[in-house]
C-alpha positions in Angstrom: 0.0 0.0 0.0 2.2 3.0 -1.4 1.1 6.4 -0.4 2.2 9.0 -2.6 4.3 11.7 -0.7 2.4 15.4 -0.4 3.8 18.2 -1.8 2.2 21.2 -0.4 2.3 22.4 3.3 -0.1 20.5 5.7 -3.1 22.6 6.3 -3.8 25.0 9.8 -6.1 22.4 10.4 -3.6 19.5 10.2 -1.6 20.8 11.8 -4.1 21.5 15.1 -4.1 18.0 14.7 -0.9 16.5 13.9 0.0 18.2 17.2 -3.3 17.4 19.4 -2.4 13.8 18.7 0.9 14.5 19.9 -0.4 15.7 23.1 -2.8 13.8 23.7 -0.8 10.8 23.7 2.2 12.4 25.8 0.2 13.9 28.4 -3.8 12.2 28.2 -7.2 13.7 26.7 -8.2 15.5 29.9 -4.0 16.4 30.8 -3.7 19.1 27.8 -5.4 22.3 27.2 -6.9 24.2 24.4 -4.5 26.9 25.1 -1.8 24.4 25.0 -2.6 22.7 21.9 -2.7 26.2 20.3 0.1 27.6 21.3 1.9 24.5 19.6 0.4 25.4 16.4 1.5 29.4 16.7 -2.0 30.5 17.4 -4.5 31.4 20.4 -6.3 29.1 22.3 -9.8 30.3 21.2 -8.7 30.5 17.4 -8.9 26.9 17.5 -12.7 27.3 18.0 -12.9 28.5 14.2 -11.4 25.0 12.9 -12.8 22.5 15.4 -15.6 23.1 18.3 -13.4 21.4 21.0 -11.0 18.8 21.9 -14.1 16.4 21.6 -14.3 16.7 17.6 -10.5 16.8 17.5 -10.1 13.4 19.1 -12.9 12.0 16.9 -11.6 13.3 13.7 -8.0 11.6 14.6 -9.4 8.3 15.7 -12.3 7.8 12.7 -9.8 9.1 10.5 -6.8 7.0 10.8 -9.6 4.1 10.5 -11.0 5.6 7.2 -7.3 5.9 6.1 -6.3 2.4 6.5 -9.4 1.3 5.1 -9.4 3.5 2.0 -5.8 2.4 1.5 -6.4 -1.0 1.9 -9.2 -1.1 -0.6 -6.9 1.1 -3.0 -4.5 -2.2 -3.1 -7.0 -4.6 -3.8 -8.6 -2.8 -6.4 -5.0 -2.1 -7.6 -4.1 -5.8 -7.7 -7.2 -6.8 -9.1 -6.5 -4.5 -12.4 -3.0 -5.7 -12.3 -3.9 -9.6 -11.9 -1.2 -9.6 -9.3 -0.6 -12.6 -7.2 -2.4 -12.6 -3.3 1.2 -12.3 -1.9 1.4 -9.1 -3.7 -1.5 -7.8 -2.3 -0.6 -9.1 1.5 3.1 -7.4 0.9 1.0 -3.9 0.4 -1.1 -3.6 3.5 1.4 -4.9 5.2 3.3 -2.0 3.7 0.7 0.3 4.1 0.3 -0.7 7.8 4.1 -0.5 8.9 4.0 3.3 7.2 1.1 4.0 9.5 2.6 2.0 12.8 6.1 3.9 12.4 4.8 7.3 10.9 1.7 7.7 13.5 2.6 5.9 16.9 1.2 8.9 18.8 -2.2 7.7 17.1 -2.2 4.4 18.5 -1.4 5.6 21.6 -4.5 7.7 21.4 -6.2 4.7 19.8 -5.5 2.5 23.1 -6.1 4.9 25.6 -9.2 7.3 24.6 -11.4 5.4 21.7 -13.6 5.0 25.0 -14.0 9.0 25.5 -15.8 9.1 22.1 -19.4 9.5 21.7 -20.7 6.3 20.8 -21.8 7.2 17.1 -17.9 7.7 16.1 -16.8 4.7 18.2 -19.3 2.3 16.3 -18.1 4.2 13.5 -14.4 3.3 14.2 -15.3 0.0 15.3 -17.3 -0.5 11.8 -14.4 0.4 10.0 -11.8 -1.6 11.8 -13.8 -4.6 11.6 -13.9 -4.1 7.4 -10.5 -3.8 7.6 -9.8 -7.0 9.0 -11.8 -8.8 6.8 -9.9 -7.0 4.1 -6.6 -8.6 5.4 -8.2 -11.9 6.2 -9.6 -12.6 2.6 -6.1 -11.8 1.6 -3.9 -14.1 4.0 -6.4 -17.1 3.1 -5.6 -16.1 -0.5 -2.0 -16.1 -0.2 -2.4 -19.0 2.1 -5.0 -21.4 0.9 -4.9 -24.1 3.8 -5.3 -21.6 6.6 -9.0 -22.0 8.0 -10.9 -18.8 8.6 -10.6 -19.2 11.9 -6.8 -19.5 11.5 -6.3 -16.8 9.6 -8.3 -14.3 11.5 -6.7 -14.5 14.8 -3.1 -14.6 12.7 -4.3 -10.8 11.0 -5.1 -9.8 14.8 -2.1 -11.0 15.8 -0.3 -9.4 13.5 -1.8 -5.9 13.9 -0.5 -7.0 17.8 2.9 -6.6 16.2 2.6 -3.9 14.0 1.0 -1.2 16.3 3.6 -2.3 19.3 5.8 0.4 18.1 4.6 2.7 20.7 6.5 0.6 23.0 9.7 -0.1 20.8 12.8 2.2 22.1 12.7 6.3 21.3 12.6 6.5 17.3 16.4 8.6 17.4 17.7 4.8 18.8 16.0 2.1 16.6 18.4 0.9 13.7 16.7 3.4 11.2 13.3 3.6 9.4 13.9 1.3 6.4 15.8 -1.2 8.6 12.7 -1.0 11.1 10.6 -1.3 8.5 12.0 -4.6 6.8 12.5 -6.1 10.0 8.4 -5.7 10.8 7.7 -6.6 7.3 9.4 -9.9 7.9 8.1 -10.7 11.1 5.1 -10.8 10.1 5.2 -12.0 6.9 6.7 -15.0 9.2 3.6 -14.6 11.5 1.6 -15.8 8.5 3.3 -18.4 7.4 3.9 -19.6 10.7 0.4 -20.2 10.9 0.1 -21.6 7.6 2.3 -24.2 8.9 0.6 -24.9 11.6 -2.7 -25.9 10.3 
């Protein structure tokens, strides 16, 4: 799952939340300000109120849309492969791509994911939960693709398991002391590429 790199400046308003994710996953939802997220963005506190109404919609937006990226991303490759008769391995290589660029690139977001998905009204999180659960089935129509012998069963708690792996970079040593991105990278892509097969080999 290749995302193409962005050219232009981020947006005011992703910025507000590039840096509210940070926050909030340093400090917790109810441990930062309004005042505090906009003073990291160069702007007042209440000049926030003219992009988002609070810290409310700000955590919704980051947690639905980080679901709605993966998602959209994921269905991008399959659609992609399907026009490209490419082989399910193919396919499984990209979002597993696609999912390491968003575990290394966005660990304050699953940080947030962990800790606050409970603070959101319960429209966005079914919302969330909705899109999550397409996601997986996404991945494990692809694994049992690549992997004909696994069982449903099999290969769904090997995708969950996986995802286990992926989003643990939260907890990996500070970024400045891993081995690099693109050696990070391969070495996740591996393990769970060997996850898969693993379980393959087991059944």
């Amino acid at each position: 799952m290749t995302t193409t790199a962005r050219t232009d400046a981020p947006t005011r308003r992703e910025q507000i939340l590039k840096e509210a994710a940070r926050l909030f996953a340093e400090r917790g939802f109810h441990g930062v300000g309004v005042d505090e997220i906009g003073a990291a963005v160069g702007i007042s506190g209440p000049g926030l109120y003219r992009h988002f109404p609070g810290k409310d919609a700000m955590l919704a937006e980051l947690l639905v849309g980080i679901s709605e990226r993966l998602l959209t991303g994921g269905k991008r490759c399959a659609m992609e492969r399907e026009k490209d008769s490419a082989p399910p391995e193919a396919l499984l290589d990209a979002l597993i791509e696609g999912h390491i660029d968003f575990a290394l690139d966005d660990r304050p977001l699953i940080t947030l994911h962990d800790r606050e998905l409970d603070r959101l009204r319960e429209s966005d999180r079914k919302l969330v939960r909705q899109l999550q659960r397409q996601y997986v089935e996404l991945w494990v129509e692809t694994v049992r693709e690549a992997y004909p012998a696994l069982a449903e069963s099999d290969a769904r708690a090997a995708v969950h398991a996986v995802f286990g792996l992926l989003n643990s970079t939260p907890h990996l040593a500070p970024a400045g002391s891993l081995p690099g991105r693109t050696a990070t990278a391969d070495l996740l892509h591996r393990l769970a590429r060997g996850a898969f097969a693993a379980a393959a080999d087991g059944g």
